[in-house]
N, C-alpha and C positions, 0 to 999 in steps of 0.2 A: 504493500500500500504506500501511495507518494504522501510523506508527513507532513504537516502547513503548519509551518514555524510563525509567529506574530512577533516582529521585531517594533520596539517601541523606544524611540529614539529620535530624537529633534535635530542630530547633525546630517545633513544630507549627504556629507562625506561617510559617515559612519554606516549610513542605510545602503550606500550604493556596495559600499566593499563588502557587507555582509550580504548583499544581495547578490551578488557577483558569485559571493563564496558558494550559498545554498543554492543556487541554480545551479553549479558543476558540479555539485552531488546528488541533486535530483530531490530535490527539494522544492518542496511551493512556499512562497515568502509573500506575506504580507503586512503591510506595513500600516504606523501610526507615530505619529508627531508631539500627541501630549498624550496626556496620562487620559484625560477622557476620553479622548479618541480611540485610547488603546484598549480601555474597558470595554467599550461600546463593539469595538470588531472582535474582541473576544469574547463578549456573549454571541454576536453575529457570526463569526468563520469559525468556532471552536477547535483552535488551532492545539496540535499536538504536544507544543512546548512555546514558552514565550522568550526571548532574549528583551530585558527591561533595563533600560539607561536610568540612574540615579538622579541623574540633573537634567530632570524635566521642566517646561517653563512655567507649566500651571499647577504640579502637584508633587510634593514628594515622593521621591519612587522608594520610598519607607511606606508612604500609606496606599499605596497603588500596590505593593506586596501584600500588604493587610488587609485590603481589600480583595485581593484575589485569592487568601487563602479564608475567605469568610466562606466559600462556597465552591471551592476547585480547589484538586490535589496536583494543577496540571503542571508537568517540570519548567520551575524557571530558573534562568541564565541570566544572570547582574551581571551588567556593565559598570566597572565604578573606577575614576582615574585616583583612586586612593588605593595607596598597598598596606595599608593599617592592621595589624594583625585584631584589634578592637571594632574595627569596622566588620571585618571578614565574619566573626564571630555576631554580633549584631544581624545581619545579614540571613547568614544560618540557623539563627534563631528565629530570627522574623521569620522563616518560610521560605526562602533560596534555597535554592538544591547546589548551585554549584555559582562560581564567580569569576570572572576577568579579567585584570589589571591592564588598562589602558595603558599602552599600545597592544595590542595582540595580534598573534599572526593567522592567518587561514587554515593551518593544519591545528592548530592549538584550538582554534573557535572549532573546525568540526569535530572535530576529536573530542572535547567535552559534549558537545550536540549530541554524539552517537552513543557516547557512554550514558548520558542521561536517558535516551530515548531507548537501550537496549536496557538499561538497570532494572532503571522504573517501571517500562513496559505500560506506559500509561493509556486509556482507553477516555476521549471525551465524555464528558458528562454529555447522557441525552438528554433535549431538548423538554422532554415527560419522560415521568416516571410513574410506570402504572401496577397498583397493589390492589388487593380484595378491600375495597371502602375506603380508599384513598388514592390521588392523582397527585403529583407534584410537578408546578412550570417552572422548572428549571432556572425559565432566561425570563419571565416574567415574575417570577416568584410568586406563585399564587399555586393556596392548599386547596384542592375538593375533596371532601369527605362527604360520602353517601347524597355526592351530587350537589352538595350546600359548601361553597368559597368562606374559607376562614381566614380570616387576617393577621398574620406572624408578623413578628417586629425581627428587624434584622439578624440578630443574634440567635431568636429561635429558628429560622429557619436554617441557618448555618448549620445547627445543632441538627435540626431532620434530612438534612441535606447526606451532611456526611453518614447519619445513620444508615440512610436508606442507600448510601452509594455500596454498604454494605449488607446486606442482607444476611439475619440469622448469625453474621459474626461478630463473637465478644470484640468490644473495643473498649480498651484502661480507660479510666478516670484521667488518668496523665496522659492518654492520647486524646481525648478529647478535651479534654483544658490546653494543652499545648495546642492546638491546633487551632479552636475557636477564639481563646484567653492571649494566646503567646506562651511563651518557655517561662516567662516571670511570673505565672500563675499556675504553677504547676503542682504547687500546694494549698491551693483556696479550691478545694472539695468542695463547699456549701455553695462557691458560683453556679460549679456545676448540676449541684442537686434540687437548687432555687430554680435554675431554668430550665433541670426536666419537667422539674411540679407545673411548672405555667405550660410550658409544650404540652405536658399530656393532658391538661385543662380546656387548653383550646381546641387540642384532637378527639376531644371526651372518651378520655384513656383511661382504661381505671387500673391503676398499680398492682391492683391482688389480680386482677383477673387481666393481662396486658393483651390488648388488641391490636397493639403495635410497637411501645417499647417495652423492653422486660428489664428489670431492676437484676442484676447477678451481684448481690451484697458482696461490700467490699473488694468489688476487681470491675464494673464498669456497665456497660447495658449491651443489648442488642437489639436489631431493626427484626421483629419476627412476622410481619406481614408477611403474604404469600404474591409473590410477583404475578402479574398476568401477563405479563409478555415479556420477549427476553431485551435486558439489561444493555443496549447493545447502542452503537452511534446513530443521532437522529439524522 
């Protein structure tokens, strides 16, 4: 399958040589200039892996990572003209997979490209996701439960998101606080137990009897809805 990399990057010098690069290895490249731009075509081309420039004009590419790890696990690749060992680390916690030190050369950019994309083995998020008594829009973020649209506030749906990207499999406490929270939250439990309570309030979930999250005391939850269709790119 040809993978569609989303490079997001404001230098047109910088887009054309990575553009150059991922076309001689058979790669589809598209591109975006600010950090909304570059949200907006990654809910739009749900691109396999993102390469994301720090020093974008309208937005942090700190909150443009936190943003993307609210609701995709999809591999991203920092751009950053800092070789700060504290930076790198910030980075990798925030939700980077891997990083570049400005200048970099062709075989080094694809070279982490393939290793990211052969590691991870990443599959886009489909556009819905469909379970027995519940539908989830993806790219519009809107819940249906037994046909009736319920209104999630950002953080719970993060929370259903990643549940259901996984079906029936235990996920830690620590894996879900890190991911939704950040690595600096990875021992405030009660975040995360305050916002199953409201998540399964809105899904009218009831905890002894779970119709879609199940409580695994002391090690984390799982998505136990039964899929109606398979799990697969929209």
């Amino acid at each position: 399958m040809n993978k569609k990399i989303l490079v997001i990057d404001d230098e047109p010098k910088i887009r054309s040589f990575i553009r150059i690069s991922l076309h001689a290895e058979g790669f589809t490249c598209v591109e975006a200039t600010t950090a909304k731009e570059g949200l907006q075509m990654f809910n739009d081309e749900k691109p396999h892996l993102i390469i994301l420039d720090l020093g974008l004009p309208d937005q942090d590419g700190y909150q443009v990572l936190r943003e993307l790890r609210q609701s995709s696990r999809v591999p991203v690749l920092v751009l950053t003209a800092r070789d700060e060992e504290a930076q790198k680390i910030k980075l990798l916690e925030g939700g980077a997979n891997d990083y570049l030190s400005k200048p970099f050369g062709v075989k080094e950019l694809v070279a982490r490209i393939k290793v990211l994309l052969r590691d991870i083995n990443y599959q886009p998020t489909p556009s819905m996701l469909h379970f027995e008594g519940i539908s989830i829009d993806t790219q519009d973020q809107k819940v249906t439960i037994d046909g009736v649209t319920t209104s999630l506030t950002k953080k719970e749906f993060a929370l259903l998101i990643r549940l259901a990207q996984a079906p029936n499999q235990l996920l830690t406490q620590n894996q879900l606080l890190s991911e939704i929270w950040g690595q600096s939250h990875t021992e405030d439990s009660h975040y995360l137990r305050v916002l199953i309570t409201q998540l399964r309030k809105k899904l009218d979930d009831d905890a002894d009897a779970p119709r879609f999250i199940k409580t695994e005391p002391g090690i984390g939850y799982r998505f136990v809805c039964q899929a109606l269709t398979p799990q697969s790119e929209a």
